[in-house]
Chimera marker file (.cmm) of the C-alpha trace (Angstrom):
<marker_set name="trace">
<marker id="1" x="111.091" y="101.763" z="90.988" r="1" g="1" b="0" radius="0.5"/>
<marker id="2" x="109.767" y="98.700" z="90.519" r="1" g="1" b="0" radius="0.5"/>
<marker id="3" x="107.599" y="96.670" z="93.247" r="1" g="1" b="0" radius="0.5"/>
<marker id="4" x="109.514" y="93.098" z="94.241" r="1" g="1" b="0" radius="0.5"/>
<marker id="5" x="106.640" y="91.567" z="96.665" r="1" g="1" b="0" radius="0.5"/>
<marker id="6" x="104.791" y="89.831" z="93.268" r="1" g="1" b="0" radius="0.5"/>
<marker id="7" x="105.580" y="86.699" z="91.669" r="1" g="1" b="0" radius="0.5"/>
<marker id="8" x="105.122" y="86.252" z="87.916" r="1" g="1" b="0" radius="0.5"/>
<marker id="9" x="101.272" y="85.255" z="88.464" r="1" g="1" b="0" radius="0.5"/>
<marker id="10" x="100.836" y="88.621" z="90.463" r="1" g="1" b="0" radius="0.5"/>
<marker id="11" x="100.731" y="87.077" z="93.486" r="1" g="1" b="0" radius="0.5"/>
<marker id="12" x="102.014" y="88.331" z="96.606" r="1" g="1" b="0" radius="0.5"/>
<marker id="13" x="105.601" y="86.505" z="97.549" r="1" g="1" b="0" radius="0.5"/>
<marker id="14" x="108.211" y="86.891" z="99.932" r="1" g="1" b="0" radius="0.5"/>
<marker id="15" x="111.163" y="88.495" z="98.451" r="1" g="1" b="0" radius="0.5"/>
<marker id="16" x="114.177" y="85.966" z="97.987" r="1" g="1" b="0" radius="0.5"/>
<marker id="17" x="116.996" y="87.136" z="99.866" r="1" g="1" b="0" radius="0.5"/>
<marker id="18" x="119.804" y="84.353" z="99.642" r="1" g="1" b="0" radius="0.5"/>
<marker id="19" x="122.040" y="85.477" z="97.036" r="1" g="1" b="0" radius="0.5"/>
<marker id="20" x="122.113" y="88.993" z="99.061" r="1" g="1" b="0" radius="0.5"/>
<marker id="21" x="124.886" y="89.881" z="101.382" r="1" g="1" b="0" radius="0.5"/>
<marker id="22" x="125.147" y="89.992" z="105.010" r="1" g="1" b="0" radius="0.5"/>
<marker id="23" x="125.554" y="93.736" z="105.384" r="1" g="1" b="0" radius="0.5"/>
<marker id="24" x="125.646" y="96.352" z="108.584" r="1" g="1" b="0" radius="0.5"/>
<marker id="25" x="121.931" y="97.348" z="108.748" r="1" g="1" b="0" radius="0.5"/>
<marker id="26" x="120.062" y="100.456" z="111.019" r="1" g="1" b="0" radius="0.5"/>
<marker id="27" x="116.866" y="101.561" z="111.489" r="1" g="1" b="0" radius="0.5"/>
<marker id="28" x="115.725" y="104.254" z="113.655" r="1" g="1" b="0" radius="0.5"/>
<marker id="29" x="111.894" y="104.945" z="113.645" r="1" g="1" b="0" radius="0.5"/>
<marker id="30" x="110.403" y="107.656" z="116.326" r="1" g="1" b="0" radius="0.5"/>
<marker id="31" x="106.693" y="107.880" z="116.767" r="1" g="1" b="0" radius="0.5"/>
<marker id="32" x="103.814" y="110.126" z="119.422" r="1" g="1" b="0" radius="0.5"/>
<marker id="33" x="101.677" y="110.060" z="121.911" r="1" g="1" b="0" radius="0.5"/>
<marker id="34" x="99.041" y="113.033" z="122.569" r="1" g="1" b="0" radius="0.5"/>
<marker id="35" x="97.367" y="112.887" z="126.098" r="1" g="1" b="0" radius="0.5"/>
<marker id="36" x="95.743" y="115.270" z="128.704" r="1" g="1" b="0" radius="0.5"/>
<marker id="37" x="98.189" y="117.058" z="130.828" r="1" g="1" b="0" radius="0.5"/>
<marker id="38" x="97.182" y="115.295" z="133.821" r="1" g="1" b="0" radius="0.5"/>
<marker id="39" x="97.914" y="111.642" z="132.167" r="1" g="1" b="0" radius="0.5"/>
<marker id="40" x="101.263" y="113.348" z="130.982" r="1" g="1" b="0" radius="0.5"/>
<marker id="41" x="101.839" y="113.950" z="135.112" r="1" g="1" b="0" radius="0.5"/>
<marker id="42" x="100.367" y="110.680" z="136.625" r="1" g="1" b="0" radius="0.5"/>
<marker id="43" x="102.728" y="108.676" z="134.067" r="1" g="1" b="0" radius="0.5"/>
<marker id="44" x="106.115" y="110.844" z="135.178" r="1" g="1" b="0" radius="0.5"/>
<marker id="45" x="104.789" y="110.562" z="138.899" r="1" g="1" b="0" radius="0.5"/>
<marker id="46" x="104.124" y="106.692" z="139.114" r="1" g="1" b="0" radius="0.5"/>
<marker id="47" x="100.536" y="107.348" z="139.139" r="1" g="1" b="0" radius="0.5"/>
<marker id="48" x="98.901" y="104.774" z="136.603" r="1" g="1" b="0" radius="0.5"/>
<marker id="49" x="97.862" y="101.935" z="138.626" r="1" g="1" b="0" radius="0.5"/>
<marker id="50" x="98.702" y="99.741" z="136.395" r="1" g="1" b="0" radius="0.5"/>
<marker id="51" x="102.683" y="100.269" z="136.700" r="1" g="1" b="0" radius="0.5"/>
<marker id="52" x="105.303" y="102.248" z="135.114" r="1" g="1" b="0" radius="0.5"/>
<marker id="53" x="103.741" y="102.707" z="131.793" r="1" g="1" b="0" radius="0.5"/>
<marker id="54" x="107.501" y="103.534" z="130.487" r="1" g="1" b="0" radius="0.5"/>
<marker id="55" x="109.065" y="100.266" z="131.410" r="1" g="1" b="0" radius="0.5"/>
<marker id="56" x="106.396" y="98.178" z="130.333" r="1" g="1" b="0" radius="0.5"/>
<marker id="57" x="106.045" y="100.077" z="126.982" r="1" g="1" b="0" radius="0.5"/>
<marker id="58" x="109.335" y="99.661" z="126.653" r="1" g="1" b="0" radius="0.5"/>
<marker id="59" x="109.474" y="96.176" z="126.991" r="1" g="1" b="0" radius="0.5"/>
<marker id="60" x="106.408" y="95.635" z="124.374" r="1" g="1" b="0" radius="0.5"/>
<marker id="61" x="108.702" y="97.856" z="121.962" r="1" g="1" b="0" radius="0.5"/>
<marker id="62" x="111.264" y="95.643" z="122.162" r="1" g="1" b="0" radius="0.5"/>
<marker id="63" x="109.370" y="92.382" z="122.002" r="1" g="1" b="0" radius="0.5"/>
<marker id="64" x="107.537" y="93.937" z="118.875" r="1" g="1" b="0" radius="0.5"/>
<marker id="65" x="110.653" y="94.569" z="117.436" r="1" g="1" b="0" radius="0.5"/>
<marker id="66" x="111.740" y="91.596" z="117.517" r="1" g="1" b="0" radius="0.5"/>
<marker id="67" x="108.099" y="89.690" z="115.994" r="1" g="1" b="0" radius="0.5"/>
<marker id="68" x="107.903" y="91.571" z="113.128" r="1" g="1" b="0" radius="0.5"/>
<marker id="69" x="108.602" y="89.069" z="110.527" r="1" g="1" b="0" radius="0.5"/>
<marker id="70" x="105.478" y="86.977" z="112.320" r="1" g="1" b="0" radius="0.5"/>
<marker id="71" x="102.844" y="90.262" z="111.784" r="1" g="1" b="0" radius="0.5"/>
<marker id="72" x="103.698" y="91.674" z="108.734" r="1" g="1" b="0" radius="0.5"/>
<marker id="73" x="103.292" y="88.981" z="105.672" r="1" g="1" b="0" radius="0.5"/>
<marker id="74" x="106.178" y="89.666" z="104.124" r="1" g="1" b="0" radius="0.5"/>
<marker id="75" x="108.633" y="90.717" z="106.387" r="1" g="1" b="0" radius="0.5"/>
<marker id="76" x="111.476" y="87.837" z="106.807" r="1" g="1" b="0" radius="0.5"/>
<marker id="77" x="112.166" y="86.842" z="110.591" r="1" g="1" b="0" radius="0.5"/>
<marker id="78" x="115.637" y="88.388" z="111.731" r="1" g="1" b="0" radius="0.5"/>
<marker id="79" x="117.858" y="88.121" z="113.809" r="1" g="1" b="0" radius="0.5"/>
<marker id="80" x="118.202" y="91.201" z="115.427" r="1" g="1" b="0" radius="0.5"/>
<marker id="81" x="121.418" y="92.370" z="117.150" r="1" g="1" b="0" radius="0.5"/>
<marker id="82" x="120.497" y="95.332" z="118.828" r="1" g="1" b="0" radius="0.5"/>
<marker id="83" x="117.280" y="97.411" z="119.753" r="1" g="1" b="0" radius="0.5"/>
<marker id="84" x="117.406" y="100.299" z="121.933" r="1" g="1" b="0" radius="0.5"/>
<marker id="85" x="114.239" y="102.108" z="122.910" r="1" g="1" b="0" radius="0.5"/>
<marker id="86" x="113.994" y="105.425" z="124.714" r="1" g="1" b="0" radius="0.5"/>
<marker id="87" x="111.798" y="107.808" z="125.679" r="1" g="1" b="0" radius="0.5"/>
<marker id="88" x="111.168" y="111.584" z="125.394" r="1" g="1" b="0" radius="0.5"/>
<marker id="89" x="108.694" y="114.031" z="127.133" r="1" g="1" b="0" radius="0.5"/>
<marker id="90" x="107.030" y="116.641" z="125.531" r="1" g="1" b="0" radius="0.5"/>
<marker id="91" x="105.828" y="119.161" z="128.095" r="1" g="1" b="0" radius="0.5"/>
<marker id="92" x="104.491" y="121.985" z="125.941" r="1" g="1" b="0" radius="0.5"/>
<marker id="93" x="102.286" y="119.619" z="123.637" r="1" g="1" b="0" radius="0.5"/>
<marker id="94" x="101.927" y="117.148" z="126.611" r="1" g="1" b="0" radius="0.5"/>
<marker id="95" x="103.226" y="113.814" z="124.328" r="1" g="1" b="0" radius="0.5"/>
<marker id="96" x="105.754" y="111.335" z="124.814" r="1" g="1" b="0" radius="0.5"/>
<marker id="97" x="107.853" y="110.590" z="122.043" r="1" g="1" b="0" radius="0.5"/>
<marker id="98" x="109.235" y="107.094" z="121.342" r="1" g="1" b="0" radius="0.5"/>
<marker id="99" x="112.722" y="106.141" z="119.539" r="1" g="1" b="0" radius="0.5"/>
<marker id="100" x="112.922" y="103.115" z="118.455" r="1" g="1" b="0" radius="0.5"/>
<marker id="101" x="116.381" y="101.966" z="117.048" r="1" g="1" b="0" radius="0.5"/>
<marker id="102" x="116.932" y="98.610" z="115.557" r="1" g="1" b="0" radius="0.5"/>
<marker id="103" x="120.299" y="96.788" z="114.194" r="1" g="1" b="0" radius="0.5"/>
<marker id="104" x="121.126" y="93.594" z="112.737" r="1" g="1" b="0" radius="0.5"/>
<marker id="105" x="123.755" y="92.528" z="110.323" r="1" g="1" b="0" radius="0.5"/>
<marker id="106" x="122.150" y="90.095" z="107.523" r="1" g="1" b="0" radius="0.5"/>
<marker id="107" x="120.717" y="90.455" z="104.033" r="1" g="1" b="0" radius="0.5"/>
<marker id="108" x="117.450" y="93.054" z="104.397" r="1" g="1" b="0" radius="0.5"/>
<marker id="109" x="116.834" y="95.924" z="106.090" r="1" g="1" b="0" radius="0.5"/>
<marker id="110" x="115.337" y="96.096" z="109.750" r="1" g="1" b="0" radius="0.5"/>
<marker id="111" x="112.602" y="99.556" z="109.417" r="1" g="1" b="0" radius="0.5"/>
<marker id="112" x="109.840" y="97.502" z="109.526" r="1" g="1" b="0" radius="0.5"/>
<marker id="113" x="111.221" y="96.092" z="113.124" r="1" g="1" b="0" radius="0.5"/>
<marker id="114" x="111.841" y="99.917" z="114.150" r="1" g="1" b="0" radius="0.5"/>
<marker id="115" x="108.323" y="100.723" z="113.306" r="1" g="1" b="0" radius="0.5"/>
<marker id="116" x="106.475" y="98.113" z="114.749" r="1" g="1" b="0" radius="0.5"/>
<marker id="117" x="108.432" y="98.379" z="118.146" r="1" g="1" b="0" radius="0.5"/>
<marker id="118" x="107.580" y="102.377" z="117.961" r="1" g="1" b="0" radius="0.5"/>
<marker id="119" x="103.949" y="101.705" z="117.698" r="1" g="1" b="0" radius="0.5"/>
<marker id="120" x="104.102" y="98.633" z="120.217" r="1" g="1" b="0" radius="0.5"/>
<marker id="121" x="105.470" y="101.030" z="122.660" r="1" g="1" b="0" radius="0.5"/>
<marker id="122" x="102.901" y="104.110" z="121.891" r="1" g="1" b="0" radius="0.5"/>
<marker id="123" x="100.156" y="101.172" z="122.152" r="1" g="1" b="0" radius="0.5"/>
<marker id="124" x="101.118" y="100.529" z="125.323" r="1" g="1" b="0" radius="0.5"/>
<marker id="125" x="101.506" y="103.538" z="126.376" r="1" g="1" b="0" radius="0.5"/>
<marker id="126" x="97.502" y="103.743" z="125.451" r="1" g="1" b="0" radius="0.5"/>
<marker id="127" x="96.746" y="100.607" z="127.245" r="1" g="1" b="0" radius="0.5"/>
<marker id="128" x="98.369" y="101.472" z="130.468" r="1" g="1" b="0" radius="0.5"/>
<marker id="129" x="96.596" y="104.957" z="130.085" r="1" g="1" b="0" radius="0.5"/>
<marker id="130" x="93.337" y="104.295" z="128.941" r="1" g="1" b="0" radius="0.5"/>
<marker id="131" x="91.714" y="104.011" z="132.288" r="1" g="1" b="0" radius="0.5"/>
<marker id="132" x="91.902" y="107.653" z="132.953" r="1" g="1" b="0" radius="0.5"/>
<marker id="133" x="92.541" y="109.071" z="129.273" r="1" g="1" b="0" radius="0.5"/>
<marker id="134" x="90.847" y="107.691" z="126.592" r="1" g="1" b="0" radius="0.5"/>
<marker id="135" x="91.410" y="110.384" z="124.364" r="1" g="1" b="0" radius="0.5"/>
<marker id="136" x="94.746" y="109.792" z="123.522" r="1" g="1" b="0" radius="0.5"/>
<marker id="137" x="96.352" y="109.868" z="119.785" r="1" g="1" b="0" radius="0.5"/>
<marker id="138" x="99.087" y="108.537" z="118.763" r="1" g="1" b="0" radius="0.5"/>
<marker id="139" x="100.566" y="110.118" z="115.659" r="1" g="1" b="0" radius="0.5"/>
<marker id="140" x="103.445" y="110.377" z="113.499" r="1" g="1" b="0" radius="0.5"/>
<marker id="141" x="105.507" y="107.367" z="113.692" r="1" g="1" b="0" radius="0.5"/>
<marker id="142" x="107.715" y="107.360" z="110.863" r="1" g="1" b="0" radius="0.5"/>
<marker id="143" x="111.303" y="106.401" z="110.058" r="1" g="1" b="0" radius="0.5"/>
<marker id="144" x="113.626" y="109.035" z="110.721" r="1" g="1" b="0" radius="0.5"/>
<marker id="145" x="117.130" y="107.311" z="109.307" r="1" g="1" b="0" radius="0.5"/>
<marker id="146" x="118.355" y="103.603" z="107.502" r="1" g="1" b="0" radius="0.5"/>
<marker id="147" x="121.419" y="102.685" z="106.629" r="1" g="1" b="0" radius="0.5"/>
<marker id="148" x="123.204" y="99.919" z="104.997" r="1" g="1" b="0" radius="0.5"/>
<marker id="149" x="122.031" y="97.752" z="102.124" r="1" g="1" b="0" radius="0.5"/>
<marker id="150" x="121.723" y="97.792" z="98.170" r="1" g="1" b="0" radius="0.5"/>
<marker id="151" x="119.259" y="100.549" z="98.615" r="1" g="1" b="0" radius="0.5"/>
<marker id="152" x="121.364" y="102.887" z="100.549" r="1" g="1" b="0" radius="0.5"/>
<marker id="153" x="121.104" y="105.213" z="103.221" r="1" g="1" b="0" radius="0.5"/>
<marker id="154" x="118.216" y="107.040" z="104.111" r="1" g="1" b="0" radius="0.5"/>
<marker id="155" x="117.551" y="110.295" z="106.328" r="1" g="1" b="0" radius="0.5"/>
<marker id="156" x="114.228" y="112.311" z="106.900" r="1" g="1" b="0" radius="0.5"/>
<marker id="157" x="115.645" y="116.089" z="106.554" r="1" g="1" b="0" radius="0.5"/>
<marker id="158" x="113.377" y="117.837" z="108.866" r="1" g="1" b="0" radius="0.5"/>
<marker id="159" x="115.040" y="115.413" z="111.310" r="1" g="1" b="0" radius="0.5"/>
<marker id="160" x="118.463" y="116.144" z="110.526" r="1" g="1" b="0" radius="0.5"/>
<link id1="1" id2="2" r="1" g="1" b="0" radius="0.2"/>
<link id1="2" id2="3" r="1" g="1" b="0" radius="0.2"/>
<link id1="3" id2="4" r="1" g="1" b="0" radius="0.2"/>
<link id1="4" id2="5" r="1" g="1" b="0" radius="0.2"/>
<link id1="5" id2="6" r="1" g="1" b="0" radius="0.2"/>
<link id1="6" id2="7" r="1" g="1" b="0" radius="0.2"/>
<link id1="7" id2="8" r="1" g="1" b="0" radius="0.2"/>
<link id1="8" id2="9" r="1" g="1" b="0" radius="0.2"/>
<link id1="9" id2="10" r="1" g="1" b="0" radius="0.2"/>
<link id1="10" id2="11" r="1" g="1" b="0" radius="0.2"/>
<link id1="11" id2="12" r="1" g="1" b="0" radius="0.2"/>
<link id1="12" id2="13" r="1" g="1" b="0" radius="0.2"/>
<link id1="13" id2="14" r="1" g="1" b="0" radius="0.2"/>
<link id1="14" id2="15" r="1" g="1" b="0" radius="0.2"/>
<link id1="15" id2="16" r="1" g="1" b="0" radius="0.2"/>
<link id1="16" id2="17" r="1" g="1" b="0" radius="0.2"/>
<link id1="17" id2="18" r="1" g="1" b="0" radius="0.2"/>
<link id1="18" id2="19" r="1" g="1" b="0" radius="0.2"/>
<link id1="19" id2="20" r="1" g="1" b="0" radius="0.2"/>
<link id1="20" id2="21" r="1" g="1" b="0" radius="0.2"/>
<link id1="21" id2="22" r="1" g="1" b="0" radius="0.2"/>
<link id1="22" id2="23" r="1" g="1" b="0" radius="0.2"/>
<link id1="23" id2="24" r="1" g="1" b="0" radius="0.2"/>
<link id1="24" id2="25" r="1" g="1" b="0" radius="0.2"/>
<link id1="25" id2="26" r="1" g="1" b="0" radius="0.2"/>
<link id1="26" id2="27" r="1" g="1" b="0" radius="0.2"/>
<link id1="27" id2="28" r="1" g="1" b="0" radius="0.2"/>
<link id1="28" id2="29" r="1" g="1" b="0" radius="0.2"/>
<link id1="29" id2="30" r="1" g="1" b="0" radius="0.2"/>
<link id1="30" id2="31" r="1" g="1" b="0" radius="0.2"/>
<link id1="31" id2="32" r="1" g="1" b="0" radius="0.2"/>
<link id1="32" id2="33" r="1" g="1" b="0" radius="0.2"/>
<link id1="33" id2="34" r="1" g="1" b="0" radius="0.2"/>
<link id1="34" id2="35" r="1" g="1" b="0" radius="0.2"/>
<link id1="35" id2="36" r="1" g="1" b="0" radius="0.2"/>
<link id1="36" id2="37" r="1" g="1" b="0" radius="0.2"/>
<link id1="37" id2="38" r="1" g="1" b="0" radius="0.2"/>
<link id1="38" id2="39" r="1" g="1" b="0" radius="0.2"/>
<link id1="39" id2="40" r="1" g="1" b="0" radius="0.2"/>
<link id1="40" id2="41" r="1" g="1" b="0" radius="0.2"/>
<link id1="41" id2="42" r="1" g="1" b="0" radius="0.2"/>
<link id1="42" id2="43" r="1" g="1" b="0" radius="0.2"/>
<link id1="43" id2="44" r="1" g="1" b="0" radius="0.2"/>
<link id1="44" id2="45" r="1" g="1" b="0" radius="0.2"/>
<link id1="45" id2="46" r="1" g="1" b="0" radius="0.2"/>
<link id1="46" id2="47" r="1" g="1" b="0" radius="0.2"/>
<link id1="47" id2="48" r="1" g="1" b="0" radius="0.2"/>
<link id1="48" id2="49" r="1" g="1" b="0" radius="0.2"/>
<link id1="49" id2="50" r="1" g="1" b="0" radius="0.2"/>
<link id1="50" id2="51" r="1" g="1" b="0" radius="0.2"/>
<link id1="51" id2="52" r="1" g="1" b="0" radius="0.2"/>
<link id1="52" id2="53" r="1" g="1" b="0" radius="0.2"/>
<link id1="53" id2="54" r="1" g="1" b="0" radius="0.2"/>
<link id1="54" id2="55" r="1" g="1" b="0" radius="0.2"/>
<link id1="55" id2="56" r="1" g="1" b="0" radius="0.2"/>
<link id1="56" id2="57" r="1" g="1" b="0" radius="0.2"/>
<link id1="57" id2="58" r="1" g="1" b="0" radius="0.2"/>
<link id1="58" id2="59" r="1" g="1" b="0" radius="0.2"/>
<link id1="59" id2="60" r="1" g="1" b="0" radius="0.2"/>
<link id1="60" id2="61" r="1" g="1" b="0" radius="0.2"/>
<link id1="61" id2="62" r="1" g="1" b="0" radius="0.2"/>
<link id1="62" id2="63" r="1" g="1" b="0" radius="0.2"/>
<link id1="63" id2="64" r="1" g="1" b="0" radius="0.2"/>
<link id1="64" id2="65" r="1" g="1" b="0" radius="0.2"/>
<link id1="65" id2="66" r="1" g="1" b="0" radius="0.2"/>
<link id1="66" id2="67" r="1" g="1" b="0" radius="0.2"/>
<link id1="67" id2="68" r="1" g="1" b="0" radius="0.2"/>
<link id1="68" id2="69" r="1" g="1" b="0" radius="0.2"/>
<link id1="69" id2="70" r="1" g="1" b="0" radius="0.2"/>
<link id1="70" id2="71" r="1" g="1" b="0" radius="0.2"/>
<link id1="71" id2="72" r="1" g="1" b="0" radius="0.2"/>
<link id1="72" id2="73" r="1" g="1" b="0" radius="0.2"/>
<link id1="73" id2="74" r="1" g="1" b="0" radius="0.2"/>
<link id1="74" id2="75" r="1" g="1" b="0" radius="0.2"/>
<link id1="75" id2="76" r="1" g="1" b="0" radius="0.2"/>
<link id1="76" id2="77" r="1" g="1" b="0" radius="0.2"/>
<link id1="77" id2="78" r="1" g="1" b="0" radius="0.2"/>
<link id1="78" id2="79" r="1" g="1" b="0" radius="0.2"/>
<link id1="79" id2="80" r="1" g="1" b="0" radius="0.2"/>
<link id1="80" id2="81" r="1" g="1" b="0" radius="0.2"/>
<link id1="81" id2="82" r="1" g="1" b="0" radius="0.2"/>
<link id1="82" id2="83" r="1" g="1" b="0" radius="0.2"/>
<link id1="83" id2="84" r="1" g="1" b="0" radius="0.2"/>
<link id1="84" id2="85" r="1" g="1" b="0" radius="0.2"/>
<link id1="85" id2="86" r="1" g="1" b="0" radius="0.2"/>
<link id1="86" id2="87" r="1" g="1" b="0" radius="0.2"/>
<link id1="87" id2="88" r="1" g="1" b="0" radius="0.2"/>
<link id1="88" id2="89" r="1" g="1" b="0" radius="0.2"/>
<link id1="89" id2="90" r="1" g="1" b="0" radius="0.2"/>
<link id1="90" id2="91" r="1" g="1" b="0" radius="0.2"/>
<link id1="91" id2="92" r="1" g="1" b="0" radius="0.2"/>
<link id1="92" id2="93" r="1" g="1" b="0" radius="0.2"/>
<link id1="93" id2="94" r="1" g="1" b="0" radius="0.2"/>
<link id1="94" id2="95" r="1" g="1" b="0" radius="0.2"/>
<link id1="95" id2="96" r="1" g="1" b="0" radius="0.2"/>
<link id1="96" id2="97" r="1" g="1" b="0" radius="0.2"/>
<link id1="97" id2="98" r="1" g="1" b="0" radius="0.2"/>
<link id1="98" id2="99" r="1" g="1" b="0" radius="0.2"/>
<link id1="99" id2="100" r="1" g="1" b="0" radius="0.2"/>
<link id1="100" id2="101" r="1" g="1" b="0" radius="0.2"/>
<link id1="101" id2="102" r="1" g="1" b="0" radius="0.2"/>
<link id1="102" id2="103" r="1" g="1" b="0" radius="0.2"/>
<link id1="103" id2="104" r="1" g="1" b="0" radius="0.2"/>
<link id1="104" id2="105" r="1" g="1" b="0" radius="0.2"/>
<link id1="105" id2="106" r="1" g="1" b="0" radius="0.2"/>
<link id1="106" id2="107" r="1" g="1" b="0" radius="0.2"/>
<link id1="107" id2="108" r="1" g="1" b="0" radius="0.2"/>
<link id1="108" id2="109" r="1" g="1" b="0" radius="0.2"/>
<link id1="109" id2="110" r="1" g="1" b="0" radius="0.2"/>
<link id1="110" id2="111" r="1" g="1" b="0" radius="0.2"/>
<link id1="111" id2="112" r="1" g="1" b="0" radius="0.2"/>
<link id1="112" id2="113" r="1" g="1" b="0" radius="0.2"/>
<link id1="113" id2="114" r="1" g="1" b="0" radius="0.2"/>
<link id1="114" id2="115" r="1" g="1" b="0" radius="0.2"/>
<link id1="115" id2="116" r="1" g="1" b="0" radius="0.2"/>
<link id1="116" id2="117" r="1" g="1" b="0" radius="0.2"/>
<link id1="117" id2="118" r="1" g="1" b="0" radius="0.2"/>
<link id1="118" id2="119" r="1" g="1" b="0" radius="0.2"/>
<link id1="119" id2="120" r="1" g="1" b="0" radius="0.2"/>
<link id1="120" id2="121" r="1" g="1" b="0" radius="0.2"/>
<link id1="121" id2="122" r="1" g="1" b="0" radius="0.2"/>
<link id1="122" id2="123" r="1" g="1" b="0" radius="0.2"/>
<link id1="123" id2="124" r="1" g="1" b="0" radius="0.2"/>
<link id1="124" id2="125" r="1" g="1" b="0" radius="0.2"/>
<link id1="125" id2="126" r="1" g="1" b="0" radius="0.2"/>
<link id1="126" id2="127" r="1" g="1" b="0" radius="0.2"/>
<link id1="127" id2="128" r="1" g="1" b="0" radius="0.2"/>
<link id1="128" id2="129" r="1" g="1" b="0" radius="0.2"/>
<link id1="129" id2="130" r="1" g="1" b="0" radius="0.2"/>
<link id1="130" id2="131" r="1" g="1" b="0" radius="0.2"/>
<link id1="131" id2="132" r="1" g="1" b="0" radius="0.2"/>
<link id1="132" id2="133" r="1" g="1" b="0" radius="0.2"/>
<link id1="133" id2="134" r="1" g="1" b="0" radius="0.2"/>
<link id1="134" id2="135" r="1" g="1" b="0" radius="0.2"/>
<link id1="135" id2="136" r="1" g="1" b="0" radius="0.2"/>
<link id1="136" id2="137" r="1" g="1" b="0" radius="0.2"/>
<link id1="137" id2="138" r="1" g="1" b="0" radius="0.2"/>
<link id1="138" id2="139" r="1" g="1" b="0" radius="0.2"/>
<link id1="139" id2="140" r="1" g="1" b="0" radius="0.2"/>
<link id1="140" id2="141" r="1" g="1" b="0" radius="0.2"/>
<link id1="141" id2="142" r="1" g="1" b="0" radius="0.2"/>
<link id1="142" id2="143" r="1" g="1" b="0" radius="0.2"/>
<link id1="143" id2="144" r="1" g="1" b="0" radius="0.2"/>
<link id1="144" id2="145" r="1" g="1" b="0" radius="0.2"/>
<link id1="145" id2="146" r="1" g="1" b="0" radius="0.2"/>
<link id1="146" id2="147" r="1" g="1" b="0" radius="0.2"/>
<link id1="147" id2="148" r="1" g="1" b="0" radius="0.2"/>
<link id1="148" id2="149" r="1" g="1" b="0" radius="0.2"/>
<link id1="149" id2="150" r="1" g="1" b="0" radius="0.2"/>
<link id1="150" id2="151" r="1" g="1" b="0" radius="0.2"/>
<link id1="151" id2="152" r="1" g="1" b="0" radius="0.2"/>
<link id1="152" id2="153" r="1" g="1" b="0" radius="0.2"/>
<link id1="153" id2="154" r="1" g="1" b="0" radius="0.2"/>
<link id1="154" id2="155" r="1" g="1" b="0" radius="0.2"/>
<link id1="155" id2="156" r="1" g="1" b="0" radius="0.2"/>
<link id1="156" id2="157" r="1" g="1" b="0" radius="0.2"/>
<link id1="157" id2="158" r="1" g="1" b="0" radius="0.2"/>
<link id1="158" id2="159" r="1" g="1" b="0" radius="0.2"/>
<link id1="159" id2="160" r="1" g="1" b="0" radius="0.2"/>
</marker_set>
C-alpha cells in the first residue's frame, strides 16, 4: 500500500479528489468512557450540575463531526448527510459507550468525521464530569465498519 498524503518533494499534500466519484459513503466509529460508579449514577440521574452530560455530549459529537476537515490537516471539508450519535451504558464496567455514525455521498470516505465526533462526545462527557471524577479514561475509540468507495468495505470482526 502505498501512502497518497506526499507530493513529489515529500511534502505533506491534500489528496486530489476531483476526478473521483460521488459514491454512497458510511462510517461508524464507537469509542469509551471509564468512570467511578457514582459518576456512572449522577449522569443517568440528572445529577451533574452542569446539565445532561448526554445531550450536550451529544451535541459536541455531532458538531465535531461535522469540523473535521478544519482539525485534521488533511482531511477535505464534507458535506455530511447524516450523523447519528447514541449512547450506551455499561453497568458492570461502569462506562458509557459512544456510536458515532456518519454518512455522506461524495468522493472520500467520512471515518475520520466518525472518529472525531466519538471522541468529541467522550470529551465531553469528561468535561461535564470532571468536577466530581477526575479519574476518568476514555479508551478504545476505533472504527467498527466503512463502506463505499475505491477502497471498499471495511468491518472490525470482533464487532461483527
Amino acid at each position: 500500500m502505498e501512502f497518497t498524503h506526499f507530493n513529489e518533494q515529500g511534502r505533506a499534500r491534500m489528496v486530489d479528489v476531483t476526478s473521483k466519484p460521488d459514491t454512497l459513503r458510511e462510517a461508524v466509529a464507537r469509542g469509551r468512557i471509564y468512570m467511578k460508579k457514582e459518576t456512572l449514577e449522577r449522569i443517568k440521574t440528572g445529577g451533574i450540575k452542569k446539565g445532561d452530560v448526554l445531550a450536550v455530549a451529544q451535541v459536541a459529537g455531532v458538531m465535531a463531526a461535522k469540523k473535521t476537515g478544519y482539525i485534521i490537516p488533511m482531511c477535505h471539508p464534507l458535506m455530511l448527510t447524516g450523523i447519528d450519535i447514541n449512547f450506551k451504558t455499561v453497568e458492570e464496567e461502569n462506562c458509557i459507550e459512544t456510536e458515532v455514525k456518519v454518512t455522506t455521498t461524495g468522493k472520500t470516505g467520512v471515518e475520520m468525521e466518525a472518529l472525531n465526533g466519538a471522541a468529541a462526545a467522550l470529551l465531553t462527557i469528561y468535561d461535564m464530569c470532571k468536577a466530581v471524577d477526575r479519574a476518568m479514561v476514555i479508551s478504545d475509540i476505533r472504527l467498527i465498519k466503512k463502506t463505499g468507495g475505491k477502497s471498499g468495505d471495511f468491518y472490525r470482526e470482533e464487532e461483527f
